[in-house]
C-alpha positions in Angstrom: 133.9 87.6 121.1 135.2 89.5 118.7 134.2 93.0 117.8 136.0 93.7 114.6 133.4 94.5 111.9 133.3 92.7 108.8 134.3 94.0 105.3 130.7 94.1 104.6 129.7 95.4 107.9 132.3 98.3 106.8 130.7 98.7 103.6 127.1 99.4 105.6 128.8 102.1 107.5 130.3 103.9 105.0 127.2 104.2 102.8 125.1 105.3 105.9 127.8 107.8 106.2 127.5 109.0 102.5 123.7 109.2 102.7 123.5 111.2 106.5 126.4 113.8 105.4 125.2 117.3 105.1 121.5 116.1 106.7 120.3 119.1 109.4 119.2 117.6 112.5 115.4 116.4 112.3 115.4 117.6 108.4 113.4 120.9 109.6 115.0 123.7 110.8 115.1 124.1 114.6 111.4 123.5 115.4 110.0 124.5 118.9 109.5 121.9 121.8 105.8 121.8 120.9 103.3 119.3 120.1 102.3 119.4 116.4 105.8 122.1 115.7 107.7 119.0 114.0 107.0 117.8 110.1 103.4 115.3 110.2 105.2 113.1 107.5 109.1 111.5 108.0 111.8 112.5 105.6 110.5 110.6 102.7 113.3 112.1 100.1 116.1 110.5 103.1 114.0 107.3 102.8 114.0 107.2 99.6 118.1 107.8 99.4 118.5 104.7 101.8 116.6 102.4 99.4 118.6 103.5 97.0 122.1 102.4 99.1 120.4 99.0 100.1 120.3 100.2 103.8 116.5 99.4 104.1 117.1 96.0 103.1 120.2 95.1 105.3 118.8 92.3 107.4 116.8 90.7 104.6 118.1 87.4 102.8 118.9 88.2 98.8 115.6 86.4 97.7 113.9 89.4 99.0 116.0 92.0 97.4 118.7 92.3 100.7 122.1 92.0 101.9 121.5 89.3 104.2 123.7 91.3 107.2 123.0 91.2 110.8 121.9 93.3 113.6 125.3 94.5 114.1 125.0 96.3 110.6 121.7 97.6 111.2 123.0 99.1 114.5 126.0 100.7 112.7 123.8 102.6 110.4 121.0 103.6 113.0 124.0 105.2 114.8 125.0 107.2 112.1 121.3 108.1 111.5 121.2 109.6 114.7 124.4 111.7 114.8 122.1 113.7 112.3 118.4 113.3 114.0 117.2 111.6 111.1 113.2 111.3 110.8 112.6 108.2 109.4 111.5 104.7 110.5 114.5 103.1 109.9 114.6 100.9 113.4 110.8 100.4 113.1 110.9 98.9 109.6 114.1 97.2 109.5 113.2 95.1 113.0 109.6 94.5 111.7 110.4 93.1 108.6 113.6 90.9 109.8 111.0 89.6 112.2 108.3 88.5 109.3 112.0 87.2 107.5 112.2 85.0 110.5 109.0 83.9 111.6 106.7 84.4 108.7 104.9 82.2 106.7 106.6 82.2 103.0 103.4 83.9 101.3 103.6 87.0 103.8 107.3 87.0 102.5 107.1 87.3 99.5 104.0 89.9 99.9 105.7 92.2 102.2 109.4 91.8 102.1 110.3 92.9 98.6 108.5 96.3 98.8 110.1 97.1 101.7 113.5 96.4 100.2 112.4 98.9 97.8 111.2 101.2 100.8 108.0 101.4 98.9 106.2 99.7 102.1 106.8 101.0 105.5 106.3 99.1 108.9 106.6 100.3 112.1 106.1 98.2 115.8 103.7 98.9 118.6 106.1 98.4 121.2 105.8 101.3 123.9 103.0 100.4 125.3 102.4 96.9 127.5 104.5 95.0 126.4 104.1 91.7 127.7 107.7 91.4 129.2 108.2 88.4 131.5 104.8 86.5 130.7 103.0 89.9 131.7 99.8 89.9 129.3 99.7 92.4 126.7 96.8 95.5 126.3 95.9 93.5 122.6 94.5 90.4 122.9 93.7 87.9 119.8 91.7 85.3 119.0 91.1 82.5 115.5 87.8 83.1 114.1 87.6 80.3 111.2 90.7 81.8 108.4 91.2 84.9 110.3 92.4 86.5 114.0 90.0 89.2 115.5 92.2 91.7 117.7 91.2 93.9 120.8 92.5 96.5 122.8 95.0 99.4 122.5 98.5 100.4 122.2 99.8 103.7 123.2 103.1 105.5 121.5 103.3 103.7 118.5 106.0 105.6 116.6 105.5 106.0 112.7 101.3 105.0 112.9 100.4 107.8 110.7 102.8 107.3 107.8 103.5 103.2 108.1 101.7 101.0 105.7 101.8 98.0 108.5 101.9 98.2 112.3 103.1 94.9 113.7 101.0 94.5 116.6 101.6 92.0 119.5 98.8 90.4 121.1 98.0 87.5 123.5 96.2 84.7 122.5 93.8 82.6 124.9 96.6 79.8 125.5 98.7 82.8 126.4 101.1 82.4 123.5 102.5 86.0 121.9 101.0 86.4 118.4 102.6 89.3 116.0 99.3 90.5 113.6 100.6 93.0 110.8 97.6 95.7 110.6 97.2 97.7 108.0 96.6 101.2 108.5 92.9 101.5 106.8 91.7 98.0 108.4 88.1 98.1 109.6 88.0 98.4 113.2 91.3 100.3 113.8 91.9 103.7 114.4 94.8 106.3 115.7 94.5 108.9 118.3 97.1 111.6 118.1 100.1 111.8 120.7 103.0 113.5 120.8 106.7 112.5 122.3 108.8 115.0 124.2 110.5 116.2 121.1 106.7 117.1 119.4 106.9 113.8 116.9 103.7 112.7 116.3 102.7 109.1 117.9 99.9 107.3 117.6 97.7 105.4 120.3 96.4 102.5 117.9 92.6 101.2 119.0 91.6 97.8 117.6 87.8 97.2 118.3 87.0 93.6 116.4 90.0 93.9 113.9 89.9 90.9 112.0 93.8 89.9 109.9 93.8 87.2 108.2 95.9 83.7 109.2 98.5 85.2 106.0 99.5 88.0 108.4 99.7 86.2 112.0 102.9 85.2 112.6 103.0 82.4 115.3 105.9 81.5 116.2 107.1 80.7 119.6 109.6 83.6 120.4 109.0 86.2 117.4 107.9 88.9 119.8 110.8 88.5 122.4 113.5 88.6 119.5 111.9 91.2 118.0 111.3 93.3 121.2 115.4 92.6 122.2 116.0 93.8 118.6 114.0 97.0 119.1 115.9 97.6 122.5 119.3 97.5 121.2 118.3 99.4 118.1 117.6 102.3 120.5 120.8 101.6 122.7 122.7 102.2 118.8 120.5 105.4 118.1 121.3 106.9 121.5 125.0 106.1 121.1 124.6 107.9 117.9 123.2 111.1 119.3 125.5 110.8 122.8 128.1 110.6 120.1 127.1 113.9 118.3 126.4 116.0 121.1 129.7 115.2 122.5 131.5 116.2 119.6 129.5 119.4 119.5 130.0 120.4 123.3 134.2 119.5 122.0 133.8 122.0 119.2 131.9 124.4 121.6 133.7 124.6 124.7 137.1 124.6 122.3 136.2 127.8 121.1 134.6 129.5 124.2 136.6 131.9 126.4 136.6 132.8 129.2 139.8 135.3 131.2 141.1 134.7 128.1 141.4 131.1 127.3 139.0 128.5 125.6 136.6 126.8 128.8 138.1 123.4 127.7 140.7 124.0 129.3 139.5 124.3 132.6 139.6 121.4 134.9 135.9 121.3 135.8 134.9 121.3 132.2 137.3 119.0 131.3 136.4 116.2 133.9 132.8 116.9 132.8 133.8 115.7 128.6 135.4 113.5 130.4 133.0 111.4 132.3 130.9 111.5 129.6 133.0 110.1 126.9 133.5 107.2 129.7 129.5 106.8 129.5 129.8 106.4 125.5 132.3 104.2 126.1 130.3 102.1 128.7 127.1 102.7 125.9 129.5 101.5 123.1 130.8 97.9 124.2 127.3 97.2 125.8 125.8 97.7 122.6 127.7 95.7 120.4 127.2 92.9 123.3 123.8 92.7 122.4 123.9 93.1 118.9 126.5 90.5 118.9 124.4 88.2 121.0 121.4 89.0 118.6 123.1 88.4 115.3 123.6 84.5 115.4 120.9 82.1 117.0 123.6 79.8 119.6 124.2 83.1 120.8 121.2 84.3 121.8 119.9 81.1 123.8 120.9 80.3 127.1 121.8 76.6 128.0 121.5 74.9 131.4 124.3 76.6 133.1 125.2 78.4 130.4 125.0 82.3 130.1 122.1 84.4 130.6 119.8 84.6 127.7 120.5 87.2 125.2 117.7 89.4 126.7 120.5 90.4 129.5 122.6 91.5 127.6 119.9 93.8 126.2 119.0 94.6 129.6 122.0 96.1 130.1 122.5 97.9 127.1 119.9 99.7 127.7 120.3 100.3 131.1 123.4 102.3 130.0 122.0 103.7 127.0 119.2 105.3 128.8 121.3 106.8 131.9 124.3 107.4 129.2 122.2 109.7 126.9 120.6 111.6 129.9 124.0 112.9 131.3 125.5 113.6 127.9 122.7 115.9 126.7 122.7 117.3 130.5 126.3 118.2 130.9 125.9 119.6 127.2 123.5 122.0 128.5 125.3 122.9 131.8 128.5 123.7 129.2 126.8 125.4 126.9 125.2 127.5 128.8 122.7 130.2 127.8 123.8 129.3 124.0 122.3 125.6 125.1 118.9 127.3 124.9 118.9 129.2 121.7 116.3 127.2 119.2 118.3 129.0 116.4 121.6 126.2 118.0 120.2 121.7 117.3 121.2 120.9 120.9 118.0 121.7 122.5 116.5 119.1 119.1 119.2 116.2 121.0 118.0 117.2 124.0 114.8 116.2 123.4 115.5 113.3 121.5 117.3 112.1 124.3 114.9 111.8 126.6 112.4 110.2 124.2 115.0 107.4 123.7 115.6 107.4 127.3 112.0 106.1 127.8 111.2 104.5 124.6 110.9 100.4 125.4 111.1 101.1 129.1 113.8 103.5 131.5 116.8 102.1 133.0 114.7 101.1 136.2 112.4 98.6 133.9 115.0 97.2 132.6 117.1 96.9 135.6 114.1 95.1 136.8 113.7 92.8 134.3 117.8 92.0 134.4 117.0 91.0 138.4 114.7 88.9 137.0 116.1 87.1 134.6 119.4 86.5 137.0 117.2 85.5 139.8 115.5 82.7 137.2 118.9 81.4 135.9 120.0 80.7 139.6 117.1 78.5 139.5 118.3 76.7 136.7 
């Protein structure tokens, strides 16, 4: 493997760099930790910057208006993006619509693809809720009905379900395939129920009661949903580097300048073993992302052979496993260093914290996915 980034990977970074300079963490300054206390819509004048820099289309092929780059690039910018907290759907969309790019039918394409290039059409995934991870059903279930699909059930924690034009639902069918159904947000038959994350971002819990999409906006494919889920996962893995990455540098900048009997508390050994396990986790959180995005960016990567390496979904697995224990301890042993000043609401750390631990959780903690890794390894055995 090789991890060097491409001249055009390069080019990605350094434009997500040039848009998220000077952003303040979550665009709003210092909310409380309470439902409701954090901005109903996302940063639509940020959104609308990234269209302008081509970063919403990054994953997209030129004939939809994109770049035709890879998950690698996409990760590279979300992990810039969260260095600053930045509110806006920019995993959500970008996964959903590389998925549609890769699965969908060419008239849902063309209908959908362009305009979000343009960033004039948002999507966002229902992801957080069941699943359906190793053949477990989903809480959506879908059906044909002549030209169209009829969905039931609910998702909880969609992210984004108040402002996206499109949720990308999946759903299990009666042969017990995964279907993907793209709802729109004023369908008959669908409605939101307000939730809230641990950093007060509004969620939605999306109820489908007889939701009827037409055959346009099913995609079928075998293996959509687990690409797209594995995307999803390692997206998070780059926006917790991102924010591990930011809080580190500000507990540096911190602890450099604190004194204490009359020298800076970086200079203590206890606080400098601390940094310095933690900068080992981003370290750990760093090469096991770009393992997964690697894995996800070209397709004889992602498969696993007889005898061959474990499907991309382990490298995922793992990934994640150190992204979610990685961002916890960071944002933990920023607290513990900061000390009182950790808690002022007038200082972003307490807005990290609490964006850690929603990316801790989001697609499952490190015990689900350490789960699912035994799983998969006990199957390949098998094999």
């Amino acid at each position: 493997m090789d991890f060097t980034f491409s001249e055009e990977q390069q080019a990605a970074l350094e434009a997500a760099k040039a848009v998220f300079a000077g952003v303040p963490p979550d665009g709003v300054p210092s909310p409380a930790l309470t439902p409701g206390a954090v901005a109903e819509d996302f940063d639509r004048a940020l959104w609308a910057k990234l269209a302008d820099a081509d970063l919403l289309s990054l994953l997209l092929a030129p004939e939809y208006g994109g770049s035709g780059l890879d998950p690698i690039a996409l990760c590279l910018v979300l992990r810039e993006s969260a260095k600053v907290l930045a509110r806006v759907p920019l995993l959500e969309s970008c996964a959903a619509a590389y998925a549609v790019q890769a699965h969908g039918g060419e008239e849902l394409k063309q209908a959908v693809l362009p305009a979000v290039a343009r960033g004039e059409t948002v999507l966002t995934v229902a992801a957080n809720g069941r699943t359906g991870h190793d053949g477990a059903e989903l809480a959506v279930t879908a059906r044909p009905d002549g030209d169209d699909w009829v969905l039931d059930g609910a998702q909880t924690g969609v992210p984004w379900a108040y402002e996206a034009d499109f949720t990308v639902v999946p759903a299990t069918a009666a042969d017990g395939r995964t279907v993907l159904a793209l709802v729109s947000r004023a369908r008959p038959g669908s409605a939101l129920a307000e939730q809230f994350s641990t950093s007060g971002e509004r969620l939605g819990e999306l109820r489908l009661d007889s939701v009827r999409v037409g055959a346009r906006d099913v995609i079928t494919a075998d293996g959509a949903w687990d690409f797209l889920r594995d995307l999803l996962a390692t997206g998070t893995c780059a926006l917790a580097l991102g924010l591990g990455t930011g809080v580190l540098g500000m507990t540096s900048e911190y602890t450099s300048k604190r004194e204490q009997f009359g020298f800076p508390v970086a200079t203590f050994q206890a606080v400098a073993m601390q940094a310095a396990d933690r900068y080992i986790d981003l370290r750990a959180m760093e090469v096991t992302l770009w393992q997964a995005a690697w894995r996800l960016s070209s397709p004889e990567r992602a498969g696993a052979g007889s005898g061959g390496p474990l499907p991309a979904s382990g490298d995922v697995a793992v990934a994640k496993i150190w992204a979610a224990d990685g961002v916890r301890r960071v944002v933990q042993t920023a607290q513990h260093l900061h000390g009182g000043f950790g808690a002022d609401t007038d200082y972003p750390l307490h807005r990290y914290h609490a964006w850690a631990k929603h990316l801790e959780l989001s697609l499952g903690p490190a015990a689900a996915h350490e789960e699912a890794l035994g799983d998969l390894l006990a199957a390949h055995a098998l094999t």
